[in-house]
C-alpha positions in Angstrom: 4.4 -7.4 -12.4 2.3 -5.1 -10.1 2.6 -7.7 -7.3 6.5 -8.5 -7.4 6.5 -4.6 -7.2 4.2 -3.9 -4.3 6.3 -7.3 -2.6 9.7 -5.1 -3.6 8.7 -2.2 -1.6 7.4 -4.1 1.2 10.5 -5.3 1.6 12.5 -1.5 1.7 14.4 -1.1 4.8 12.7 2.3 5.2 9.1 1.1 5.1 10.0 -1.9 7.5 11.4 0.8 10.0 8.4 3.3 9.2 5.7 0.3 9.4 7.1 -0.9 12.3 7.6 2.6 14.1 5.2 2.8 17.2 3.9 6.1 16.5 2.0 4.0 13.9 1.0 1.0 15.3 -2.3 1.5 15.6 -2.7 3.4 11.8 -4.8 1.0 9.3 -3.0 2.5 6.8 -0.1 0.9 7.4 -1.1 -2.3 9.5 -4.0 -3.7 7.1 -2.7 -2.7 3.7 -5.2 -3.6 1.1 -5.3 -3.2 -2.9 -8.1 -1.9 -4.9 -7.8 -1.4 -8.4 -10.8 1.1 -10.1 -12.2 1.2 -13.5 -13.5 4.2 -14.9 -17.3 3.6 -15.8 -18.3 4.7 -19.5 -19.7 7.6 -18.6 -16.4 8.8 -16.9 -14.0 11.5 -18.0 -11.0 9.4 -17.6 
């Protein structure tokens, strides 16, 4: 579920104009996307 989501937005007209936008093209937060998924430890608050 969680990757045919992430796969839906990347395919959003709007992010395809905004990742594709110059002003960006050099921003690693939009050409290397990654995915990390935490865990709260046990002696978290969460």
């Amino acid at each position: 579920d969680r990757t045919a989501k992430w796969n839906a937005f990347r395919e959003t007209p709007e992010w395809k104009k905004l990742s594709g936008a110059p002003r960006y093209a050099f921003e690693s937060i939009v050409s290397n996307i990654t995915n990390l998924i935490l865990s709260p430890t046990t002696y978290s608050q969460i």
